[in-house]
C-alpha positions in Angstrom: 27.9 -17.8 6.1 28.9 -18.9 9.7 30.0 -15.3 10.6 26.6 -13.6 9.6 24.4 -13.0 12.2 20.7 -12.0 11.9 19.1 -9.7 14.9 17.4 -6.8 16.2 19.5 -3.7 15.9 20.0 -1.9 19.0 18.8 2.3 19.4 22.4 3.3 18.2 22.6 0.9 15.3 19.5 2.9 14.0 20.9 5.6 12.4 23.7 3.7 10.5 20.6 1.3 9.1 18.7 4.2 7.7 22.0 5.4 5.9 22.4 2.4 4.5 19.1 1.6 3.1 19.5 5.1 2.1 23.0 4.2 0.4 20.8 1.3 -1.4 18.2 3.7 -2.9 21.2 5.8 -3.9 20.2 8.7 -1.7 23.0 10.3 0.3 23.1 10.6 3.6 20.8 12.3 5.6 21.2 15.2 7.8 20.9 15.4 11.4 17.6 17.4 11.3 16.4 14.1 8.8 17.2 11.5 11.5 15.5 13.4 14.0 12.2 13.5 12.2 12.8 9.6 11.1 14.0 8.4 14.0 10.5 8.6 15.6 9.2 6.6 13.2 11.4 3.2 14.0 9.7 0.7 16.4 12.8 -0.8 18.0 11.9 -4.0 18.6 10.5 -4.4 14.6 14.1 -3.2 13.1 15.9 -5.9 11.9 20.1 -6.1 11.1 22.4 -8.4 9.4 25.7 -9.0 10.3 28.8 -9.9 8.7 30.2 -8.5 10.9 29.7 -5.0 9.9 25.9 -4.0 8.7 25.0 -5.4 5.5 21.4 -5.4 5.3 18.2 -4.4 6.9 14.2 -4.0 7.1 11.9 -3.0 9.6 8.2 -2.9 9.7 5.3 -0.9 12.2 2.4 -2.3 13.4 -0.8 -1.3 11.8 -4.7 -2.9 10.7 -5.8 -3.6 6.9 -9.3 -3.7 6.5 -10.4 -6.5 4.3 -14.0 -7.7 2.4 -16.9 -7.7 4.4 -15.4 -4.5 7.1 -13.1 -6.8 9.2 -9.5 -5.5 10.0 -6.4 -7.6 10.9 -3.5 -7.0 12.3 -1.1 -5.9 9.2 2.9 -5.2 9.9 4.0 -2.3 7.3 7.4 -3.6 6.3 9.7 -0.9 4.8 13.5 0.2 5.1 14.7 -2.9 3.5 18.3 -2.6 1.8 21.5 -4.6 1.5 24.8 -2.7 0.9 26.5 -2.5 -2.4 28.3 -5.6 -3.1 26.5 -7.8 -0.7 23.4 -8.2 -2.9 22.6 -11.9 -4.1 24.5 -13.9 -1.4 21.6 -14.3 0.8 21.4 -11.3 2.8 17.9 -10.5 2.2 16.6 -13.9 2.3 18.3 -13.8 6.0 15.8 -10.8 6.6 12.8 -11.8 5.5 13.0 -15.4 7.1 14.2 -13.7 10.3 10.9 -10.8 9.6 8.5 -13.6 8.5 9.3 -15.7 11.3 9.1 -12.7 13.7 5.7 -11.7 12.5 4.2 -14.9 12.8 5.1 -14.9 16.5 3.3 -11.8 16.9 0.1 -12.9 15.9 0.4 -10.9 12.4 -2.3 -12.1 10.1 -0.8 -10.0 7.5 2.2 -7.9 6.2 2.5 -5.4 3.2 5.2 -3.7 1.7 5.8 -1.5 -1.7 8.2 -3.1 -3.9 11.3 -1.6 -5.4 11.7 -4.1 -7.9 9.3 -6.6 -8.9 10.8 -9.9 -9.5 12.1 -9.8 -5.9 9.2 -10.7 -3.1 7.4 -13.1 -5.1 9.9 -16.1 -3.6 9.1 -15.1 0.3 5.4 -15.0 -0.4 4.2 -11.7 -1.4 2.6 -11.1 -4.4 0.9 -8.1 -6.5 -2.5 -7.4 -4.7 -3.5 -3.9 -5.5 -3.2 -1.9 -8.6 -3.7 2.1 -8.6 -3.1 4.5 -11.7 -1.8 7.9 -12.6 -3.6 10.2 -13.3 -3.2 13.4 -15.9 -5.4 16.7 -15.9 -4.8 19.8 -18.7 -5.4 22.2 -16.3 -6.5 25.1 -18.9 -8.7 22.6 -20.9 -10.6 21.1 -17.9 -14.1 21.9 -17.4 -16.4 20.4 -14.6 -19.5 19.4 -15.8 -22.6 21.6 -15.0 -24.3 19.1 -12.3 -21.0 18.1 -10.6 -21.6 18.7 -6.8 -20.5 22.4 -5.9 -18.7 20.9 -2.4 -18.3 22.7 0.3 -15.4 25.6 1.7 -11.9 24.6 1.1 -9.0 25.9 3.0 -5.3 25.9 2.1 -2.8 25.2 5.2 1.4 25.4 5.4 2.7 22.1 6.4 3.9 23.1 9.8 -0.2 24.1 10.5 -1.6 21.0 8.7 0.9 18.2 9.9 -0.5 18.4 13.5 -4.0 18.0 11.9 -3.3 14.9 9.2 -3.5 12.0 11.7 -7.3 12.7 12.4 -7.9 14.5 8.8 -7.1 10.8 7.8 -8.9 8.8 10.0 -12.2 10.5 9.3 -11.2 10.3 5.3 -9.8 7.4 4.2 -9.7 4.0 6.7 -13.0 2.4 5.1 -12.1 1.2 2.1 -11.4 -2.2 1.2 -7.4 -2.5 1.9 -6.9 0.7 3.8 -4.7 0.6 6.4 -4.6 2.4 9.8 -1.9 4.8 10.6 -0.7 4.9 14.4 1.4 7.9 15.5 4.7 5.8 14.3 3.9 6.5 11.0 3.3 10.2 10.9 7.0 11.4 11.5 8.7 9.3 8.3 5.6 10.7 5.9 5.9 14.6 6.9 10.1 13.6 6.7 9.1 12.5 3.3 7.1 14.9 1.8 9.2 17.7 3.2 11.8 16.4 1.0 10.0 16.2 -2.3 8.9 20.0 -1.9 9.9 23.8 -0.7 6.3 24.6 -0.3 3.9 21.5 0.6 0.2 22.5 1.1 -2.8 20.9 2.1 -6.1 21.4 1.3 -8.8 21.1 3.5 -12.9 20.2 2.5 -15.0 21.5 5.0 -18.6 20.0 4.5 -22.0 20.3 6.6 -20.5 18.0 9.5 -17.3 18.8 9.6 -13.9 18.5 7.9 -14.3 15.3 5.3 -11.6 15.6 2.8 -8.6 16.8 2.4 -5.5 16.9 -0.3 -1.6 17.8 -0.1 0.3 18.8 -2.7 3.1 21.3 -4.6 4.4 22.8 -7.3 7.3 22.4 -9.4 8.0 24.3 -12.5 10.6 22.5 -15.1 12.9 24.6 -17.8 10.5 25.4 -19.8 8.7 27.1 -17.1 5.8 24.3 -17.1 4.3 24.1 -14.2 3.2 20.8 -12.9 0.7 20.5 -9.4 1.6 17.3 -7.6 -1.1 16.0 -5.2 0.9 13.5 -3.0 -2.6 12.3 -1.1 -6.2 13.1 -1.8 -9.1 11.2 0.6 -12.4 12.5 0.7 -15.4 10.6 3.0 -18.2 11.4 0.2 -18.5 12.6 -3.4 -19.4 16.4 -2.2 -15.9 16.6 -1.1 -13.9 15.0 -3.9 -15.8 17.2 -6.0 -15.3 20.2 -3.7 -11.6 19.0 -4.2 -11.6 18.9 -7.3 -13.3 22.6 -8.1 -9.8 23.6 -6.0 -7.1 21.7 -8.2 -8.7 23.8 -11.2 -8.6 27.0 -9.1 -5.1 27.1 -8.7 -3.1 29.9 -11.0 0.0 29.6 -12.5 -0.6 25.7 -13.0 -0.2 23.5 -16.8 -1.0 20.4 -15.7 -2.4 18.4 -12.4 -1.0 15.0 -11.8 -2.4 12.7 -9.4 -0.1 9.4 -8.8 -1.2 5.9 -7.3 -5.1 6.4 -7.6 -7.9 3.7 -7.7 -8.4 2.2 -10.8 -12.7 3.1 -9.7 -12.0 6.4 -9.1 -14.2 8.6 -11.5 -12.1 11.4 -12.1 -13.2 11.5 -15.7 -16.6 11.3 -15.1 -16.6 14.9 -13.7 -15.3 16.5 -16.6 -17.6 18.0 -19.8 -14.6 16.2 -22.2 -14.0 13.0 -20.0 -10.7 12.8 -22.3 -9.5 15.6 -20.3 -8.1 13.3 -17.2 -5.8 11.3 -18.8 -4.7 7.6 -16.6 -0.9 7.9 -18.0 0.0 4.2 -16.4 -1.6 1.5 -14.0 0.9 0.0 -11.9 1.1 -2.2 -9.0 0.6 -0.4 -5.9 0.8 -2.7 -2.6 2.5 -6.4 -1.8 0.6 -8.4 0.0 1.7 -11.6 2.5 -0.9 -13.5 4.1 1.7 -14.5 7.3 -1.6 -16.5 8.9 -3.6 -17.9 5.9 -5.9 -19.7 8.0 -6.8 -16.2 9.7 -6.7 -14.1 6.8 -9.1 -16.3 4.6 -11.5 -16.5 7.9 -11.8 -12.8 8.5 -12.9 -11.8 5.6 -16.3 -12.9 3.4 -17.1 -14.1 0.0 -19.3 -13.8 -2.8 -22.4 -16.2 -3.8 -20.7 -19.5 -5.3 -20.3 -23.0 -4.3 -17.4 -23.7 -1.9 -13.7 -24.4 -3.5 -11.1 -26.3 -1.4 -7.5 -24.6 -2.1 -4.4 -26.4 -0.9 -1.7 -23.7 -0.1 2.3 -24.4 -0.5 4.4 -21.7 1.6 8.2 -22.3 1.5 8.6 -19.4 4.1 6.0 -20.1 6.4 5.1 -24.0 6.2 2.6 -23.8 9.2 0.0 -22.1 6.4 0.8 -25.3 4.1 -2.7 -27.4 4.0 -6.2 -27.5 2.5 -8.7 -25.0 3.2 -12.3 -24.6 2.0 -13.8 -21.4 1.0 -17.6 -20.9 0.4 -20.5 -17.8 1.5 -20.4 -19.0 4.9 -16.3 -18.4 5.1 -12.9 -20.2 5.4 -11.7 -22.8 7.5 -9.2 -25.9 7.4 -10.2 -29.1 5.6 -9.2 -33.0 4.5 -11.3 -32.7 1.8 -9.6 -33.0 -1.6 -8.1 -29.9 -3.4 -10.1 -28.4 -6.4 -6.9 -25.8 -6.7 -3.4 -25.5 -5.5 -1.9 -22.5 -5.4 1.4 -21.2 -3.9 1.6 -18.5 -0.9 2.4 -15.1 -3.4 -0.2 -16.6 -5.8 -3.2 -16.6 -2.8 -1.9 -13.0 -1.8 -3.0 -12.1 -5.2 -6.6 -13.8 -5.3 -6.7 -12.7 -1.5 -8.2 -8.9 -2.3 -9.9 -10.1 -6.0 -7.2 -7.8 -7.4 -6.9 -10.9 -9.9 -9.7 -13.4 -10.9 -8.4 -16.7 -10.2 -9.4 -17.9 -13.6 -6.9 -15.1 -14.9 -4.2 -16.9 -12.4 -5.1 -20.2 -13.4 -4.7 -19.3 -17.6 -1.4 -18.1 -16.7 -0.7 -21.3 -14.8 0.1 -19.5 -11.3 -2.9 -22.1 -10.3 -3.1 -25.8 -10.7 -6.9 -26.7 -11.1 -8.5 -30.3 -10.5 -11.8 -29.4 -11.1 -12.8 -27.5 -14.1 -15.7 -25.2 -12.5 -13.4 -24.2 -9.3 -11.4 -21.2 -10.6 -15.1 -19.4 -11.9 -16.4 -20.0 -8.6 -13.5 -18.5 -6.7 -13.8 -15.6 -9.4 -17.1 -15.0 -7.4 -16.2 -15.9 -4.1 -12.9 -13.8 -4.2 -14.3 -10.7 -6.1 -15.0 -7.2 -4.4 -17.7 -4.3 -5.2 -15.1 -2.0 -5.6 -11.4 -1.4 -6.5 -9.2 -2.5 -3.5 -6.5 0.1 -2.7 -4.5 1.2 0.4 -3.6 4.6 -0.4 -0.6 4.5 2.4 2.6 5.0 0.4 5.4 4.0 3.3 
């Protein structure tokens, strides 16, 4: 449209944005006490309108650091906020904001961006695709029993959310920013995640795991009872730095009276809740679902940061329709990722990489399903090797 205009919105376009990406979750309005907690968390220069004239659409992002395989991390933009308003959906509006995003990103020196995906048949076109799964997980409270040589864990204390919300930025950083796909959390962050949680719950608690150096793991969660008087515990985050603590956690879930059921959403698909139980059967994964989007925005960076697994070197030629700079031939081998001339052994679009990027996928799994053109028949088992990770990759950042 030659009246649509893409920019940055200014401080007093904020509010009006976060209404209508509000609108577009079908959430009303929020109240002035909302805005004021959410408001801290916008980054002005990274919130992004369109036009026509009148707001239509918009997304925003904070800055933040993924760590990848091997320890590294690189500089990751969290994008989030992203609606278009009723009746302007499917005329180009978000592809305006993601070229506009994309584009912005990439001058920034972003090696990477993330999101969480409303829909998924959406993000795949600008790039993004599926790159970490997590599962939800089901506990019969009364039937649960921790096996006899489960670690006893340390003291546990139970704070309001006004006591603990002061103490979560460092709680976390001392948890939960090691694992493979963890993302940092800068003081932008904090204010939309304590506006969020407040929301869900009347009375949000968080427990704390105090072991032999310290605090080193730590829980929030709440209770909601249905019709039939049911009760349900919610844990909404659960990080621990070593097993004495997620056991130790895990003694205080069972403690808690007047509870049916625990349910713990968007966990690793490693995590060995099971393992602790005398009847394994007793944690129950309800669903596996995909947790994070990734977007490599600097595939030459991205692939070079991080390290690979014992196999001989593949060559991948990448296709990006957003971002044609990352379009070329790399090679990938134990020694790590560069550009190349050689010839391709696969060729693979943007969203497609973002999926091999973590190991999430096996590149043989992407190539069966034709996601993955392959010229030479051994390449997609070596990149199975070379792309493949010890453990589950997960962020564990819901934003």
């Amino acid at each position: 449209m030659s009246d649509r205009t893409v920019r940055i919105l200014r401080p007093d376009e904020q509010r009006g944005a976060w209404d209508l990406f509000r609108a577009a979750l079908h959430v009303q309005p929020g109240t002035d006490e909302d805005w004021d907690r959410v408001s801290k968390a916008y980054e002005a220069e990274r919130s992004w309108g369109v036009f026509e004239p009148d707001l239509v659409g918009t997304a925003r992002s904070f800055a933040a650091e993924m760590v990848v395989p091997g320890g590294a991390r690189l500089p990751l933009a969290a994008v989030t906020g992203v609606g278009v308003r009723a009746g302007r959906t499917r005329r180009g509006v978000l592809s305006a904001l993601q070229a506009a995003q994309l584009a912005d990103f990439a001058e920034r020196g972003v090696a990477l961006s993330l999101l969480y995906a409303s829909e998924g048949a959406i993000y795949g076109r600008y790039g993004y695709g599926v790159a970490t799964l997590a599962k939800r997980v089901v506990v019969d409270r009364h039937r649960a029993q921790l096996r006899l040589d489960v670690p006893a864990g340390g003291e546990v204390t139970v704070l309001g959310v006004d006591e603990a919300a002061p103490k979560w930025p460092e709680l976390y950083a001392a948890t939960a920013t090691g694992r493979v796909g963890a993302m940092t959390r800068s003081e932008v962050y904090w204010p939309g995640y304590e506006a969020s949680l407040r929301r869900r719950a009347k009375l949000l608690q968080t427990a704390v795991h105090r072991g032999p150096d310290g605090d080193d793991g730590f829980l929030t969660y709440y209770v909601e009872e249905d019709a039939n008087e049911h009760a349900k515990l919610n844990v909404m985050a659960f990080h621990y730095a070593n097993p004495a603590a997620f056991a130790g956690l895990w003694r205080f879930l069972l403690s808690v009276d007047l509870v049916d059921e625990i349910v713990l959403a968007m966990r690793p698909l490693d995590e060995p809740h099971a393992l602790l139980f005398a009847d394994p059967r007793m944690a129950k994964t309800e669903s596996t679902d995909d947790e994070c989007w990734l977007r490599l925005v600097d595939v030459r960076a991205a692939l070079a940061a991080r390290t690979y697994g014992p196999a001989e070197p593949v060559v991948l030629e990448v296709f990006d329709r957003s971002l044609p700079g990352n379009d070329g031939r790399y090679v990938v081998g134990p020694d790590g990722a560069s550009r190349t001339d050689a010839e391709p052994a696969l060729r693979l679009s943007a969203d497609t990489l973002a999926m091999l990027y973590f190991g999430t996928w096996r590149a043989s799994a992407l190539a069966a399903t034709g996601r993955i053109e392959v010229f030479d028949p051994a390449a997609p088992e070596a990149a199975d090797v070379l792309f493949g990770t010890r453990e589950s990759v997960w962020c564990g950042t819901f934003f």
